[in-house]
C-alpha positions in Angstrom: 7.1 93.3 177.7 3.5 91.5 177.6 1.2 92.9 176.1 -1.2 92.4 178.8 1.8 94.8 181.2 2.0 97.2 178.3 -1.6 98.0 178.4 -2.0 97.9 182.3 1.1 100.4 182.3 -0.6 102.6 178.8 -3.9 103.0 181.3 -1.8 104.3 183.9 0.0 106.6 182.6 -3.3 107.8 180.6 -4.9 108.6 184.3 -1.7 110.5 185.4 -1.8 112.5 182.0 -5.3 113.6 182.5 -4.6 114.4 185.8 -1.9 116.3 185.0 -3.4 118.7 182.6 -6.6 118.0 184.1 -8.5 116.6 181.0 -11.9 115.0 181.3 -12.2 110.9 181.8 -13.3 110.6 177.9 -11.5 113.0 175.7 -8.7 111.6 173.6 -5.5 111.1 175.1 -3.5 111.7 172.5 -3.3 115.0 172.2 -2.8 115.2 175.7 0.3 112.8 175.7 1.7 115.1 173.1 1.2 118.3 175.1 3.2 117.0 177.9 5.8 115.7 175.5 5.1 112.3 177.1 5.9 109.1 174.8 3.5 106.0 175.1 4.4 103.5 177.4 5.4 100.9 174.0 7.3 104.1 172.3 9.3 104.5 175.9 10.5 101.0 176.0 11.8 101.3 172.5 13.7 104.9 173.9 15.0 103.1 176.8 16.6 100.2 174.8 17.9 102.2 172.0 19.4 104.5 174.6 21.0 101.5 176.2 22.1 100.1 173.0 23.6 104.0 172.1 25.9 103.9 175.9 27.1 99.9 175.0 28.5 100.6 171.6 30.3 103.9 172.8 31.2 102.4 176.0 29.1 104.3 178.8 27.2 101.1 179.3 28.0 98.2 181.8 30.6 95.4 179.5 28.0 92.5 180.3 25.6 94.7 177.6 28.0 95.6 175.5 29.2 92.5 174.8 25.4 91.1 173.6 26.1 93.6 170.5 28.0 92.9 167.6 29.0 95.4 165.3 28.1 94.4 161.3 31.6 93.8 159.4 31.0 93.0 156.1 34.1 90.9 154.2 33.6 92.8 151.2 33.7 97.4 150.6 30.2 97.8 150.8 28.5 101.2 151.8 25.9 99.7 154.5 30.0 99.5 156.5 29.1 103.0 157.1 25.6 102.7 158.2 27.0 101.8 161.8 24.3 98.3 162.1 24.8 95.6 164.1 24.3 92.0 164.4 20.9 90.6 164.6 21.3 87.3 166.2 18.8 84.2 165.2 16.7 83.7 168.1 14.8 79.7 168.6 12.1 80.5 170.7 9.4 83.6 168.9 7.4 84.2 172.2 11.1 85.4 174.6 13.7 85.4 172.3 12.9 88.4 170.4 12.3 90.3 173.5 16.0 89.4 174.5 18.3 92.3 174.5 20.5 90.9 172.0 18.2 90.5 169.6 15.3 93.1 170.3 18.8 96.2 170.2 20.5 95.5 166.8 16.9 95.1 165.4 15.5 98.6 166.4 19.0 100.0 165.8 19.0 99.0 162.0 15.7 101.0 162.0 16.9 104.2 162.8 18.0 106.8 160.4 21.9 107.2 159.9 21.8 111.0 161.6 20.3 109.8 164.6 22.7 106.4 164.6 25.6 108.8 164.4 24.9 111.3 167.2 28.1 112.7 168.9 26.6 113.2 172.6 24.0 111.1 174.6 22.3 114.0 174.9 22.2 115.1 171.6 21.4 111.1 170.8 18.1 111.1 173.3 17.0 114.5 171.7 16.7 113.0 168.3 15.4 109.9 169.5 12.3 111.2 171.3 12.2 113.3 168.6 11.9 110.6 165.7 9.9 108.2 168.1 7.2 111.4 168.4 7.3 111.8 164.7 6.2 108.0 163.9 
């Protein structure tokens, strides 16, 4: 997403937290976000790809996304074969083509941790997630 959306989206969802808890215009936001158990708008994208990218490779997703995602194979034993990465296609173009799904998924999927990687259950899977997004 721009960044210029991102921050337009940030400030909105800033307002709705403090009027939510009803917080005054200046104090930090932070805090609040946390209360509410709200992610940041930049930390929600990431959640909403990696949830994607969770449904394509156990088949919940549509096969047009599931296809964009290639499962690492090495040709040799190694233990990252375990480690459940993918593919992270070289992209021409730095301004669009890392913000393609092919490429944006398999990079923020070789960045989470193995437990979170190997969830058995969606909903186990989004429960970590928010979890580890909220802890970094």
């Amino acid at each position: 997403m721009d960044c210029q959306h991102a921050k337009k989206l940030q400030r909105i969802q800033n307002s709705a937290a403090r009027l939510v808890a009803r917080v005054k215009k200046f104090d930090h936001i932070s805090p609040v976000l946390n209360n509410l158990h709200w992610l940041t708008v930049s930390k929600r994208i990431t959640f909403k790809i990696l949830l994607i990218t969770y449904k394509a490779l156990h088949g919940l997703a549509p096969t047009y996304l599931s296809e964009l995602l290639t499962v690492y194979k090495p040709s040799h034993c190694l233990r990252s074969e375990i480690s459940n990465l993918l593919v992270v296609p070289k992209c021409r173009t730095k301004l669009y083509g890392e913000r393609a799904f092919a490429v944006a998924a398999p990079t923020l999927w070789t960045k989470l941790p193995r437990e979170i990687k190997n969830c058995a259950s969606v909903a186990a899977f989004k429960t970590r997630l928010k979890t580890f997004l909220f802890k970094n």
